[in-house]
N, C-alpha and C positions, 0 to 999 in steps of 0.2 A: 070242812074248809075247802074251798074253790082251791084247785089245781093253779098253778101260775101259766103253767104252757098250757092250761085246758084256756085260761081266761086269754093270754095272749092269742089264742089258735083260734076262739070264740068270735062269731059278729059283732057281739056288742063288749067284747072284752078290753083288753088295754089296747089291742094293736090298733082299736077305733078309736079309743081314747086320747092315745098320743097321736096317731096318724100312722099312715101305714109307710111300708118302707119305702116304698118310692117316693114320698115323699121327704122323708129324713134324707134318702141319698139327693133329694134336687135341691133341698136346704143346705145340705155338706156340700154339697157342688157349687152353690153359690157363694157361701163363706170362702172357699175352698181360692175362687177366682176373684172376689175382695180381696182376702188376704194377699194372694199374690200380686195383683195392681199394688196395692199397698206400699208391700214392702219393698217394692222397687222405688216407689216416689221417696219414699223415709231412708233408701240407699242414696237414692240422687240427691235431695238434700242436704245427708250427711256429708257425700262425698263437695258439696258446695261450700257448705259450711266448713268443712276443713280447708279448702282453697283460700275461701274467703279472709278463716285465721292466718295462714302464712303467708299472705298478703301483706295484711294487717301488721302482723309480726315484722316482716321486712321492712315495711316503711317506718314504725318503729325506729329499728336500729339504724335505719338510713337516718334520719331526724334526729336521734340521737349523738349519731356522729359529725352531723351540719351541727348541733347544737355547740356541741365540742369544740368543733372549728371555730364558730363565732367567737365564743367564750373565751377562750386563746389569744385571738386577735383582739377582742376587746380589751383583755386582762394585760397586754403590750402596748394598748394605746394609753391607756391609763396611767402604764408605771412614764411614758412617754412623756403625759399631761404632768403627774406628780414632777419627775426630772426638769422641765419648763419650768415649772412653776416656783420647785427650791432656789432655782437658781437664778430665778426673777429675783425675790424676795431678797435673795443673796447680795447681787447688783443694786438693784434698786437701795438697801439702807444704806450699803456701801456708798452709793452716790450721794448721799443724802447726807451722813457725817462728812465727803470730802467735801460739801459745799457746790459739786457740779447739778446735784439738783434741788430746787429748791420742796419740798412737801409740805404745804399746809392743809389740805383740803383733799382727803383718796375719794373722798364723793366726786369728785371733778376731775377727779386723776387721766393724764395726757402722755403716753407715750413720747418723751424728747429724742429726738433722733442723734444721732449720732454718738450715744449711751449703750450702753451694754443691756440695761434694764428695757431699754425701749427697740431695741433692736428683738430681743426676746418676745417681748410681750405683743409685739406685731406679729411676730410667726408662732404663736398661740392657733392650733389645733381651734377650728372654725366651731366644733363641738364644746371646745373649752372655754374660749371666748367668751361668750355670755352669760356663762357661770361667773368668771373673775368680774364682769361689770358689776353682775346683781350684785356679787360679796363688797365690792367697793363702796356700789349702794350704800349698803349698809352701813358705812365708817366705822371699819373694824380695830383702827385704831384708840380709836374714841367710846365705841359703844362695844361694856362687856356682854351684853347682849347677841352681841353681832356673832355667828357661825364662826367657826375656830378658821376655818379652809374655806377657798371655793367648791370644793368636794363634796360638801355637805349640803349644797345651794341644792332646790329643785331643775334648777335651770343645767345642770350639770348631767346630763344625759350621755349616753354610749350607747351608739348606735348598733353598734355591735352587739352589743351586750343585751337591750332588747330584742333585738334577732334572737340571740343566745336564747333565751325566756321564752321568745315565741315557740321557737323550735323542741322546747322540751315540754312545755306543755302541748305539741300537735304529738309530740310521742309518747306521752302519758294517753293520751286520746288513744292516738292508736293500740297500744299495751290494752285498754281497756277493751276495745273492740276485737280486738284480736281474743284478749279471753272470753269475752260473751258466745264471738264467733263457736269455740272452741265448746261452751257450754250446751248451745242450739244443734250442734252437733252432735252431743253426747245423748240429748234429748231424742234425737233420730234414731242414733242407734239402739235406745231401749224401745224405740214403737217398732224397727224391724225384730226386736228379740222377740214381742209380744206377737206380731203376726207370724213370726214364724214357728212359733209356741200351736197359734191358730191353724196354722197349714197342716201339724203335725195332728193336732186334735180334731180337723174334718176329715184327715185322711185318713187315722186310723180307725175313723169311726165305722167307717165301709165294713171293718173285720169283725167288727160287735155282732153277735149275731140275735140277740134278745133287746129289742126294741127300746127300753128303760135304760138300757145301759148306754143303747147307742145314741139317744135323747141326751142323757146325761152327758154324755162325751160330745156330743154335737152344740150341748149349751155350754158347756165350757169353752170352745172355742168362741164362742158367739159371745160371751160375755169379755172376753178378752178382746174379740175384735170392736167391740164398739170401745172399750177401756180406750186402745189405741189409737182409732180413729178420733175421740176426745183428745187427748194429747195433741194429735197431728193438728188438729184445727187451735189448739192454742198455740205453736207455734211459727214461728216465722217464717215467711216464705224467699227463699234466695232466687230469682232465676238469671 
């Protein structure tokens, strides 16, 4: 049975067969300087993609708090509208059993001046306004059909309050991107673990000193630096 150092020391032994060492160390040298370009682009990246998240994160909670605020204001103009509105209704029958106002017809209904109900129903919240038309619309006194409130009309909008809804869903958006952000970065940081894996396994291939081994140590970097470099080209690019 053939020697192993007779065959590696041989012409046509393994050292020809795998290549000879100068060539395994210009192969390690090249992985060597892949990997380390590399793992700097997959640091910069990373370190992007983390900015990116607390970016994202911030404006969040800024959004969240504009959300707040609206909602607040909204939730004051409303309890605002309800208080008008009771105390329309209040005035208004009241007028209506003393005989100062006449109601046959809320379809047609008219603000009388100089009434408590009608002095109200003029300084109606310009938002509210066309809520109590459309419910009048309807002849709620007449038709069980008809909405219980003006409140329940489509026409009854808060402007605010939309703000409010816009604002929380721009901050659900951002929560969202802030975590992807946070994930694209996680991603980074395993293609730097892999090529530094690669740096470790071209460098120490130098110390190998039987050719098979140092092959075998040289393709394990090598199969791990393409691994990574796949990853990196699936990922996103921040600049």
């Amino acid at each position: 049975m053939t020697n192993e150092s007779e065959a590696e020391a041989s012409p046509g032994g393994f050292s020809n067969l795998w290549g000879s060492k100068d060539r395994i160390e210009l192969i390690a040298t090249i992985i060597l300087a892949m990997a380390t370009v590399l793992t700097a682009w997959s640091a910069f990246q990373a370190g992007k993609w983390s900015g990116d998240q607390s970016i994202n994160f911030s404006q969040a909670g800024a959004f969240r708090t504009e959300s707040t605020r609206h909602d607040t204001l909204g939730g004051q103009l409303t309890q605002i509208d309800v208080a008008m509105y009771i105390d329309w209704v209040s005035a208004l029958f009241e007028e209506v059993d003393s005989g100062r106002i006449v109601l046959t017809d809320t379809t047609a209904y008219e603000p009388t001046r100089g009434t408590v109900s009608g002095f109200l129903y003029l300084r109606f919240r310009d938002e509210f306004k066309p809520a109590v038309q459309a419910w009048l619309a309807t002849d709620p006194l007449n038709n069980v059909e008809a909405p219980p409130t003006p409140f329940a009309m489509d026409e009854y909008v808060v402007a605010e309050r939309v703000e409010a809804e816009r604002l929380r869903v721009a901050a659900d958006e951002s929560a969202l991107a802030a975590r992807q952000s946070n994930q694209n970065g996680d991603n980074y940081v395993l293609t730097m673990v892999l090529f530094a894996s690669v740096l470790f396994f071209a460098g120490v291939s130098s110390k190998i000193y039987k050719p098979r081994n140092r092959l075998i140590v040289v393709g394990i970097g090598m199969i791990m630096l393409i691994t990574g470099i796949v990853i990196d080209f699936s990922l996103p690019i921040l600049v």
